[in-house]
C-alpha angles and dihedrals in degrees: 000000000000144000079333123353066134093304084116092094091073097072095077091069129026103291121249112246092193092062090046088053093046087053101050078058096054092043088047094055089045101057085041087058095045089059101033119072102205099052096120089126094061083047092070086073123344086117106032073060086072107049092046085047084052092052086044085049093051096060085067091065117088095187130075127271103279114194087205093056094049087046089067103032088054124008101037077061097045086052096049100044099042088057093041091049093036090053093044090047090047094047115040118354098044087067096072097013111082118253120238110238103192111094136229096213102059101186079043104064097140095054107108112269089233096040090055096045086057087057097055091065084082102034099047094208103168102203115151087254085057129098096015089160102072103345099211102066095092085081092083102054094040091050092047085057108052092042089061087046086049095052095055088061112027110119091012120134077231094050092101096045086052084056090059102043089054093054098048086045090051083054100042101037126359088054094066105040132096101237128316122228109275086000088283080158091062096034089058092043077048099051094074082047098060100044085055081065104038091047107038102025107096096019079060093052095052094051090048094044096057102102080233088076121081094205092179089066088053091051102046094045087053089055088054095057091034089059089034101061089036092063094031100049099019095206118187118218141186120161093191097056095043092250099151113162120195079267091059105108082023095059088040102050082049101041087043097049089052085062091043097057094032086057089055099050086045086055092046106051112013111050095186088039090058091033095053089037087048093057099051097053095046084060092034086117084062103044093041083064105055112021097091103060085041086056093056095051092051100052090053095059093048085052088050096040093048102028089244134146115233095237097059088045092052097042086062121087105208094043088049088058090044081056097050091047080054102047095045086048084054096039094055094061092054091047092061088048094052096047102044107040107011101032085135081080101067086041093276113149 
């Protein structure tokens, strides 16, 4: 997701557009489902985009998996980000913003809520009273993880038993706990997801690319289905919080390949459109890291400024939209900061 989000891996080589492109649009949909309440659609596979996004990234590397790299790329962020959002929470926003009661740590109850959120920045538990702070950074452990899981088996005879391990382990155990150390549970629930990447990808792009396809009738034809098995089977889905219904790798591949094939046809027709798409998803680390507590902020001055209370504003969807627009305007300024005077933050140095 970025320069990096382990996207990093692309500037060895000249960047994809076309995957740039593929994650705006993800960012795009996340910040979209953050704000808008009945979202529960994008949810089937806004963020198993981006780990599918992360295995296509790593064919573009022509040098081995290095632990110190991702450590930057992804963990020197996380860090960063989770103290500069948990100060922020304990000091100002917790005071009008309700505190979550439920601890992380469940043999530790008495341990101060804060003080046990603050904890969690090194421990990673993902629990759905974790990272109240700013919720999404989970993203970057658990990518961290299942990148290094991914590593140990990429290229292996075994590579595709593993697959499948990790996917009956994702529906035996990681489904029904409460949260695993450094999201080991969503970076094994991750690790499938990856090797899809790594392994279609370009042998994808180069199918939907031959003037014989008609990559708009695939496309279409994977948004039917896509439509068809959500209202039919209503699955509700929430990677974070280990929901994974039986749909889950099947919503995902369809809801993934609707973004692949939109972001052709955006390349291929609308230059700004890809151009301002393409920018976004080259600083979607960034803006994956702080658009949450910016969005908050937000809705609360449109709340303020239209005497309105948030959740009217995030159960429309127009105003939703309106919010998202918002939120992505606020979010370009501080990634030109970012990249220009504190790229140490996103592992730059």
């Amino acid at each position: 997701m970025i320069h990096e989000i382990n996207i990093s891996n692309m500037t060895e080589k000249k960047r994809d557009q076309n995957l740039d492109i593929m994650k705006g649009i993800g960012i795009l949909l996340v910040i979209f489902a953050h704000i808008f309440h009945n979202s529960g659609i994008i949810y089937q596979f806004h963020m198993p985009l981006f780990f599918i996004l992360s295995g296509a990234a790593m064919t573009y590397s022509s040098s081995r998996y290095s632990f110190k790299k991702k450590f930057k790329t992804l963990l020197i962020p996380y860090f960063v980000f989770s103290i500069i959002c948990f100060v922020y929470w304990a000091l100002i926003e917790s005071k009008f913003r309700p505190l979550h009661d439920v601890p992380i740590f469940g043999d530790f109850e008495e341990v101060n809520i804060k003080l046990q959120q603050l904890i969690n920045i090194f421990t990673a538990i993902n629990c759905k009273s974790a990272f109240i702070y700013n919720i999404v950074l989970w993203f970057l452990p658990c990518l961290f993880m299942a990148e290094l899981l991914f590593s140990i088996i990429k290229g292996t005879k075994v590579e595709w038993i593993i697959d499948v391990l990790c996917i009956i382990v994702c529906y035996v155990a990681v489904s029904s706990s409460n949260g695993w150390p450094w999201c080991l549970g969503e970076a094994v629930v991750a690790v499938p997801l990856l090797s899809l990447g790594n392994r279609f990808y370009q042998p994808l792009m180069k199918v939907l690319k031959k003037k014989t396809i008609n990559a708009v009738v695939i496309g279409g034809v994977c948004l039917l289905a896509f439509i068809l098995l959500f209202l039919l089977l209503n699955p509700h889905t929430d990677m974070a919080h280990n929901v994974i219904p039986k749909e889950f790798y099947l919503m995902a591949i369809l809801g993934s390949l609707c973004v692949v094939i939109l972001s052709l046809e955006i390349d291929k027709f609308t230059i700004r459109g890809g151009q301002y798409l393409a920018y976004l998803g080259q600083n979607s680390l960034i803006i994956m890291c702080v658009h949450e507590p910016l969005k908050r902020i937000i809705l609360m001055v449109l709340s303020k400024g239209m005497s309105m209370p948030t959740d009217v504003i995030r159960d429309e969807i127009g105003m939703s939209i309106v919010a998202t627009l918002i939120v992505v305007a606020v979010c370009i300024p501080v990634i030109e900061i970012i990249n220009r005077k504190f790229s140490w933050t996103i592992g730059k140095f």
